[in-house]
C-alpha positions in Angstrom: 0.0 0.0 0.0 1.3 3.4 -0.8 0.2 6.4 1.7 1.3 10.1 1.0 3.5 11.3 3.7 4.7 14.9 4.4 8.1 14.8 4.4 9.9 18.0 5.8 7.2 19.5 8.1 8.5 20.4 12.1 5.2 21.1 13.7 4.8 18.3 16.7 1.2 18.4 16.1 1.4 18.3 11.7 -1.3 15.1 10.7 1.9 13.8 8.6 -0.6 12.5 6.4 -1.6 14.0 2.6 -5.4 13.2 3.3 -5.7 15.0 5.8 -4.9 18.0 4.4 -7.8 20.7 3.1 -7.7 20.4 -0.8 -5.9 23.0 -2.6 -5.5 24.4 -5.8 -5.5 21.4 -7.9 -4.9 18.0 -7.3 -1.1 18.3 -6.2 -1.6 21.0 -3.9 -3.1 20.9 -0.3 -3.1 23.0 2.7 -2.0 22.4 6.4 -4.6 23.9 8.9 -1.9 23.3 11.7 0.8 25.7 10.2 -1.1 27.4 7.6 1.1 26.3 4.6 0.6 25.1 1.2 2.1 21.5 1.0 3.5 20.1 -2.5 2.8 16.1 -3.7 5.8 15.8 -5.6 6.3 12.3 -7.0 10.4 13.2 -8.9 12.8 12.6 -6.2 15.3 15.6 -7.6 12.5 18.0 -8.1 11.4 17.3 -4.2 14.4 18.1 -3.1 14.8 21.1 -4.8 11.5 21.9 -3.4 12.4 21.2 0.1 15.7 23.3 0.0 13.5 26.0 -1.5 11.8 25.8 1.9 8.1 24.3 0.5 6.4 21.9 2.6 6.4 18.2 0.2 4.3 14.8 0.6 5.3 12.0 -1.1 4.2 8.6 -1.7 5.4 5.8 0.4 5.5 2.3 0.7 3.9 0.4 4.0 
C-alpha cells in the first residue's frame, strides 16, 4: 500500500498524512490547517528536493 506522507514539516502536532490536508488548488496542492502552509505532492525525487531546499512543505508517496 502506498500512503502520501509529508516529508519536511516540524510542527509536533502536523497530521503527517496528505489526506488530511484541506484540498488546494488542484490535485497536487493541499493545505496544512496546523501551520497554515501550502504543502507540494511531488512524486520526482530531484524535483522534491529542490523543493524542500527551497523551503516548501512536500508529501510524497510511500511504501507500508
Amino acid at each position: 500500500m502506498v500512503m502520501e506522507k509529508i516529508l519536511n514539516c516540524k510542527a509536533s502536532n502536523c497530521p503527517q498524512v496528505w489526506g488530511e490536508l484541506t484540498q488546494g488548488d488542484n490535485a497536487f496542492t493541499k493545505f496544512c490547517h496546523v501551520c497554515f502552509k501550502k504543502v507540494l505532492l511531488v512524486e520526482d525525487e530531484k524535483l522534491r528536493e529542490d523543493y524542500m531546499e527551497s523551503g516548501s512543505l512536500v508529501a510524497a508517496g510511500q511504501s507500508h
